[in-house]
Z-matrix of the N, CA and C atoms (Angstrom, degrees):
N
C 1 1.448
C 2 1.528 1 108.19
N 3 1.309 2 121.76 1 149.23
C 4 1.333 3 127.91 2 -161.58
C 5 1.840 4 96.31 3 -107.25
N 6 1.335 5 103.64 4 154.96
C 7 1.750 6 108.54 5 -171.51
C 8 1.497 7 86.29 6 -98.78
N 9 1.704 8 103.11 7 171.18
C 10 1.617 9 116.99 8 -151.00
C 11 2.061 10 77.18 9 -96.81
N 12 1.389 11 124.18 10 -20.83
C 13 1.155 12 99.39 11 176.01
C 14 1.796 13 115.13 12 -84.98
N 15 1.228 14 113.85 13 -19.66
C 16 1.450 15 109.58 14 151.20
C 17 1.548 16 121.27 15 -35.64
N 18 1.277 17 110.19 16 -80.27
C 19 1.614 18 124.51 17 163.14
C 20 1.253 19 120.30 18 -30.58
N 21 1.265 20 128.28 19 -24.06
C 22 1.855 21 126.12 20 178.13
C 23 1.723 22 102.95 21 -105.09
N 24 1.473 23 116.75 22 -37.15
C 25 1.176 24 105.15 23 178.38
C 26 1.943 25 114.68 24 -69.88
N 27 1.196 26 110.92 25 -22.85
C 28 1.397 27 124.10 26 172.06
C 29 1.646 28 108.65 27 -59.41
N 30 1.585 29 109.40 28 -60.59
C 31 1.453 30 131.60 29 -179.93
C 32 1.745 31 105.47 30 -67.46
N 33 1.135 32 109.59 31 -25.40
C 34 1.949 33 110.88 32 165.34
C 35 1.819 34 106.40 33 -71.22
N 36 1.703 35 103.49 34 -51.58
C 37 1.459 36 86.36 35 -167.87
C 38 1.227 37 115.69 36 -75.93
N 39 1.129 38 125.57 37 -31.59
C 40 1.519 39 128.15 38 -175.54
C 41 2.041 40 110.08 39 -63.32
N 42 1.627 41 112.68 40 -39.07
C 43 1.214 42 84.02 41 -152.86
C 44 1.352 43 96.33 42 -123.71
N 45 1.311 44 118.70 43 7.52
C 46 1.474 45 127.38 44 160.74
C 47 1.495 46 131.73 45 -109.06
N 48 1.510 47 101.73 46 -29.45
C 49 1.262 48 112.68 47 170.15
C 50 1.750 49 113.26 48 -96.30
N 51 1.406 50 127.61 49 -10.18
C 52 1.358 51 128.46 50 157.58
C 53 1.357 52 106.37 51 99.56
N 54 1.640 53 127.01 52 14.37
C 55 1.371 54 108.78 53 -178.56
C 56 1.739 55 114.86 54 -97.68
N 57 1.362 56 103.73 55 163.33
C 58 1.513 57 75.51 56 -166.34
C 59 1.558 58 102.39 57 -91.40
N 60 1.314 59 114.18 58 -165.38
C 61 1.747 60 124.86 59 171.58
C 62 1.290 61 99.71 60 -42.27
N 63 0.764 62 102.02 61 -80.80
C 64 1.586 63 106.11 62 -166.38
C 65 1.937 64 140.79 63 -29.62
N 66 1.812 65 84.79 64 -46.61
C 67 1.565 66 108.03 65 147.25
C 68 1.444 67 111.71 66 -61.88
N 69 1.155 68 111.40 67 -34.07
C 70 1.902 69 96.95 68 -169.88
C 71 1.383 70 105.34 69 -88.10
N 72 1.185 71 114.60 70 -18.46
C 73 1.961 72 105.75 71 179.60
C 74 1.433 73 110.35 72 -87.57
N 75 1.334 74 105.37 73 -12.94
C 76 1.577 75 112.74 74 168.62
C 77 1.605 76 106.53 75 -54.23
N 78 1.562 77 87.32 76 -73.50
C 79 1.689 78 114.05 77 -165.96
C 80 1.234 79 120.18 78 -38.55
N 81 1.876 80 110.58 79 -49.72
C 82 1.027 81 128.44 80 -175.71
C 83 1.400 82 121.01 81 -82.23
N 84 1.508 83 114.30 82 -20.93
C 85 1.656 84 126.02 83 169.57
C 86 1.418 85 91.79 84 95.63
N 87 1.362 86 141.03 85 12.12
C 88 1.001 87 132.00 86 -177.94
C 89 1.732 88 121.61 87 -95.13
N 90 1.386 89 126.06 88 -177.20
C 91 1.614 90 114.43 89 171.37
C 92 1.758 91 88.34 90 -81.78
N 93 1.630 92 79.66 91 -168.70
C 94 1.430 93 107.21 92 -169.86
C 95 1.152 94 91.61 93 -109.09
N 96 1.464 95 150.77 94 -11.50
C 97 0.892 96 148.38 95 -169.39
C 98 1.919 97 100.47 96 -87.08
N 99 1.310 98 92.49 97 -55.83
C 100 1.443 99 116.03 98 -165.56
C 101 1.727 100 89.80 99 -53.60
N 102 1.578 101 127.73 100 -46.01
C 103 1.474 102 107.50 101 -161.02
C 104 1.922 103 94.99 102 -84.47
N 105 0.920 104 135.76 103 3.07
C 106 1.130 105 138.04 104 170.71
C 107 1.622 106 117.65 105 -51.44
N 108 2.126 107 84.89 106 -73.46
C 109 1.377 108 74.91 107 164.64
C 110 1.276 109 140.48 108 -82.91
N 111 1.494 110 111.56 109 2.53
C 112 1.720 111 116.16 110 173.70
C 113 1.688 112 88.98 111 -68.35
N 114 1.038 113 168.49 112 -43.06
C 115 1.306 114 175.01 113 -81.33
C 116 1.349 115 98.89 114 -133.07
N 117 2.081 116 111.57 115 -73.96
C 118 1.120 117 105.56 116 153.80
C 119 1.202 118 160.58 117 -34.31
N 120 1.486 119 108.82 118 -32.48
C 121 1.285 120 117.98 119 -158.62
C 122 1.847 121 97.58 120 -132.10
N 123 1.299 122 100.11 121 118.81
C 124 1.672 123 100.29 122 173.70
C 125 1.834 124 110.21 123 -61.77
N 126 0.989 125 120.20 124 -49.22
C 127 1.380 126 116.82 125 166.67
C 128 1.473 127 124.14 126 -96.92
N 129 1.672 128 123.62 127 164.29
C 130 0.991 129 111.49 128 134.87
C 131 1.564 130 164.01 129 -40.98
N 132 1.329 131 124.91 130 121.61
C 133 2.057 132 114.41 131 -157.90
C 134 1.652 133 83.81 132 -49.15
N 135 1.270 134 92.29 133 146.07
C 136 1.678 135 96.58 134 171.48
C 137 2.214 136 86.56 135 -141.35
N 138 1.464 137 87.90 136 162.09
C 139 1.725 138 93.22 137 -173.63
C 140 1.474 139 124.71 138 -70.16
N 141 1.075 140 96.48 139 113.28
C 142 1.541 141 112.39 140 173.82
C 143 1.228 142 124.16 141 -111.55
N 144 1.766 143 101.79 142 123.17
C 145 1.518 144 136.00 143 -176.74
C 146 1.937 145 103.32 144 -50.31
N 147 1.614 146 96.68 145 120.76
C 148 1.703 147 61.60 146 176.43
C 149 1.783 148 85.40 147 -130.48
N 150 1.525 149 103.67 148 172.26
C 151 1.536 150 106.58 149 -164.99
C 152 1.471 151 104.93 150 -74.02
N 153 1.876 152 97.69 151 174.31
C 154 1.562 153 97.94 152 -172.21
C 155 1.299 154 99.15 153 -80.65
N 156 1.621 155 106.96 154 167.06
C 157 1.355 156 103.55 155 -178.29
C 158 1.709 157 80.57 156 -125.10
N 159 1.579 158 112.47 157 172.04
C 160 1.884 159 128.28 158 -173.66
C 161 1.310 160 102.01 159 -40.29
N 162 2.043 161 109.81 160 -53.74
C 163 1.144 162 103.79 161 -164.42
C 164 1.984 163 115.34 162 -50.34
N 165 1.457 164 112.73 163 -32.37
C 166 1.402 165 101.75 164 -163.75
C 167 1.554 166 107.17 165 -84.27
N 168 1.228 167 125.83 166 -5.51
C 169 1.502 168 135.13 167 146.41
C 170 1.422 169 111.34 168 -42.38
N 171 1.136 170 94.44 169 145.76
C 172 1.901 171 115.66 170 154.08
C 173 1.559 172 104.85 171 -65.02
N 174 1.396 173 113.69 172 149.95
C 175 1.709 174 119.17 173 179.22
C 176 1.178 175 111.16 174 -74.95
N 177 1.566 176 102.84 175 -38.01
C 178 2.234 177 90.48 176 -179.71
C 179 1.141 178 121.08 177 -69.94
N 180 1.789 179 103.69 178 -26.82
C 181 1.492 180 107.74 179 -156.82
C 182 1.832 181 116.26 180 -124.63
N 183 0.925 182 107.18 181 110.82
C 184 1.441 183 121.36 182 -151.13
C 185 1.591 184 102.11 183 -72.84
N 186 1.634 185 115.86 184 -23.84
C 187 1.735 186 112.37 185 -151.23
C 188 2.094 187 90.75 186 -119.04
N 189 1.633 188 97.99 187 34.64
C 190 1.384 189 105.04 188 -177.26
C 191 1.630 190 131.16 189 98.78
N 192 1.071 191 125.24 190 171.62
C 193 1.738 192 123.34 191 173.25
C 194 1.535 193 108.82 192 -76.12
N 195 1.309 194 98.08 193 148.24
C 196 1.190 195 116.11 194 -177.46
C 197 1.870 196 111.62 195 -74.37
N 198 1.579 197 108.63 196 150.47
C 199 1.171 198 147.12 197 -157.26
C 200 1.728 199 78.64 198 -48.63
N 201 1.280 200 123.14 199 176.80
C 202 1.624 201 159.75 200 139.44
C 203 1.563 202 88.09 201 -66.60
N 204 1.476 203 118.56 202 -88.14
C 205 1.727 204 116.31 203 -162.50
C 206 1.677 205 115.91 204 -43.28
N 207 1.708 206 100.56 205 -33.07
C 208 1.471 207 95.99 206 177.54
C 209 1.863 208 125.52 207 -71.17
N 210 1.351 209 93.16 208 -21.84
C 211 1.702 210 108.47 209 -166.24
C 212 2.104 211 94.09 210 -76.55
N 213 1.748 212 108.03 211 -56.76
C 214 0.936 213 120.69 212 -167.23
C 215 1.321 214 105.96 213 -114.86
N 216 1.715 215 132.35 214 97.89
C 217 1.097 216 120.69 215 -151.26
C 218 1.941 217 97.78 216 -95.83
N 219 0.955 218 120.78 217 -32.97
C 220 1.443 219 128.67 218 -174.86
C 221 1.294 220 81.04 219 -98.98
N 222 1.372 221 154.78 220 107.29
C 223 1.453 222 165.27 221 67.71
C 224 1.430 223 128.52 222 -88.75
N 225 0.940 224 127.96 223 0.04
C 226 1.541 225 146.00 224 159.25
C 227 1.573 226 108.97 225 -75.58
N 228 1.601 227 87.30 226 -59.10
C 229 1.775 228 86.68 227 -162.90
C 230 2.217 229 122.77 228 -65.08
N 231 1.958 230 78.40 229 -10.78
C 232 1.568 231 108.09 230 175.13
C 233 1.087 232 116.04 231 -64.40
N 234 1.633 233 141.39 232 -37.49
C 235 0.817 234 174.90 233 84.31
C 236 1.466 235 127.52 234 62.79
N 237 1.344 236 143.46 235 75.94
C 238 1.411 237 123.57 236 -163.73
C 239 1.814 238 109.24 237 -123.86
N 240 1.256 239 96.04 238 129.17
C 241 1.586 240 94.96 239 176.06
C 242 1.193 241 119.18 240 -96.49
N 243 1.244 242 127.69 241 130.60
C 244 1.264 243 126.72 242 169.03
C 245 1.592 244 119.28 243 -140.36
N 246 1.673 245 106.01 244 148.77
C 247 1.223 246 114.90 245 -157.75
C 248 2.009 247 102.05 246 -103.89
């Protein structure tokens, strides 16, 4: 993975200093592909949460899996904490 100061010094030479892609994937040892999308993208992709979709649901139950207390209703009350 490339650092976000990689990505600005790439985004400095290309569009302030005038060289094109091609010079900069040289320079930088990188593809040409790769400074493309540094071009595109002010940062690096970093991980993004994305929502559930049905499939990661249960089939009956649309608003998620069911409780522990609901599956095993006397296992709670089994239960003893101690400090």
């Amino acid at each position: 993975m490339h650092t976000v100061e990689l990505y600005a010094h790439v985004r400095r030479y290309v569009a302030v200093d005038h060289h094109s892609q091609r010079a900069a994937a040289r320079h930088f040892g990188i593809s040409r592909d790769m400074v493309a999308n540094m071009l595109k993208n002010a940062q690096p992709p970093g991980y993004r949460r994305t929502a559930l979709t049905s499939r990661s649901l249960t089939a009956g139950d649309r608003h998620g899996p069911p409780a522990m207390s609901d599956i095993f209703p006397g296992m709670l009350a089994s239960i003893q904490i101690t400090q």
